[in-house]
C-alpha positions, 0 to 999 in steps of 0.5 A: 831205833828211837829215830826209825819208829819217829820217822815211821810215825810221821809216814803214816801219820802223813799218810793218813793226813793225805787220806783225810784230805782225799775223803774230805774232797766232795766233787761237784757232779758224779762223772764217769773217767777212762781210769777211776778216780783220774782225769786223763788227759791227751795232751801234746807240747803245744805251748802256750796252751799244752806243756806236759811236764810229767805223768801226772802235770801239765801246764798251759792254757789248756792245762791250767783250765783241765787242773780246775776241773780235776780238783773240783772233781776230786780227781788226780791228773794223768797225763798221757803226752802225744804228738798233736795230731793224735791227741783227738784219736787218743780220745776217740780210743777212749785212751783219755778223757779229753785232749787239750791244745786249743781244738777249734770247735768245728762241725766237722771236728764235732762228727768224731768227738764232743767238744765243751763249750768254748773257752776261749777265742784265737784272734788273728794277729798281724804281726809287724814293726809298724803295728798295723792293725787293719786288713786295709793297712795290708793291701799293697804290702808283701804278707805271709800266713801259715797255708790252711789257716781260716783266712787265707781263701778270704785274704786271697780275693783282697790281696792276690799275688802279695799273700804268701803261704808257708807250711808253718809259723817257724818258716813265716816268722824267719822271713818276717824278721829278715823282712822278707815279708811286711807282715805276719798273720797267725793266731796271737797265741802262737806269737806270743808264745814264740815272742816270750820265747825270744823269736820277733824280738822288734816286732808288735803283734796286733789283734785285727780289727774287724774286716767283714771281708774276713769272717776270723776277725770278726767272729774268731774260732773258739776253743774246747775241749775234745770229749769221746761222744756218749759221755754226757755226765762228764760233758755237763760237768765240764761244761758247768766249770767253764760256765763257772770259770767264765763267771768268775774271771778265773778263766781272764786270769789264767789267759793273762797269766801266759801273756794272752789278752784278757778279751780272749775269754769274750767268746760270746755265743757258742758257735761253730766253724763250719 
């Protein structure tokens, strides 16, 4: 009997601790959510910017950026787990307050949600054994790129019938190992992932050096976050705490954290693709 009051003595009295340090939480703006006290969050599996591990966590990128925010607001994490393409739908909806999975921030995309201010840049990588670097270096050679991405009009006009286009990376990747094609061009992000994952195990991924004849790798897309149109306190807050992540080179830190490069949180000045 002894032993059942001790251990009903210790569950409230961690209750209360876990109560106290909830009241003691202060958030740094008055923000409005779908769910009182909770971030909801859209977030498909997306590595390495979305991992969903549970109703209530989520890592990745993204996912490590939306925990900053949540603890600065005092406010718990719920994670609703959908496919990417529904993810900005979810958000539309007002089902969750943002999506996560590193969403370009584009004009387009800005007509239906909107979009914090950017948090980091998906450079274009060439993917190779030799480690070229230059779009130069590629003309001549059998190329492969995932059909859609912001550079394939471009790279058209330079390389003409040696640019081949896959319907996704997994495909592209296949034919650069068995050295079909040359090199690959897809985001660093998605390549880095895919290396740690143990795919392009000989292979060097490049960021691209700057090619006027190719806008992405001089001035690559940005990400944010997708937010439902209205939501203006959530916004500014938000945006406060990417300013601040920025500043502090926290942001740095958790891009290399998943083995992206720290010069990816050099956005510069916040633009749109248009």
């Amino acid at each position: 009997m002894k032993n059942v009051v001790s251990t009903g003595l210790a569950a409230i009295s961690l209750l209360a601790a876990t109560q106290a340090v909830a009241q003691d939480c202060t958030p740094q703006h008055q923000v409005t959510t779908v769910d009182e006290g909770f971030l909801t969050i859209a977030a498909p599996t997306f590595p390495p910017f979305s991992t969903p591990l549970s109703e209530d966590d989520v890592t990745g990128i993204d996912g490590e950026i939306v925990k900053e925010i949540a603890a600065r607001e005092c406010l718990k994490i719920k994670v609703e787990q959908v496919e990417y393409a529904t993810a900005i739908p979810y958000v539309v909806s007002g089902r969750a307050d943002l999506a996560i999975g590193n969403f370009y921030r584009t004009a387009e995309r800005g007509k239906v949600v909107d979009m914090s201010l950017p948090l980091y840049i998906d450079q274009m990588g060439l993917f190779s054994r030799d480690g070229v670097a230059t779009v130069s270096g590629l003309e001549g050679r059998p190329v492969g790129t995932v059909q859609g991405y912001l550079w394939v009009n471009e790279l058209k006009k330079i390389l003409g019938d040696d640019l081949r286009l896959y319907n996704n990376y997994v495909a592209l990747y296949q034919d650069l190992e068995s050295s079909r094609i040359e090199v690959a061009i897809d985001g660093m992000a998605i390549g880095t992932a895919a290396q740690q994952g143990g795919a392009l195990t000989d292979i060097k991924l490049v960021v691209t050096e700057p090619d006027e004849r190719v806008a992405a790798s001089v001035a690559p897309p940005q990400a944010g976050l997708p937010m439902a149109k209205g939501n203006d306190d959530l916004l500014g807050a938000i945006n406060e705490i990417v300013t601040d992540l920025h500043d502090s080179g926290r942001l740095t830190e958790i891009m290399v954290e998943f083995g992206m490069p720290g010069t990816a949180t050099d956005v510069g000045e916040p633009r749109l693709v248009q």
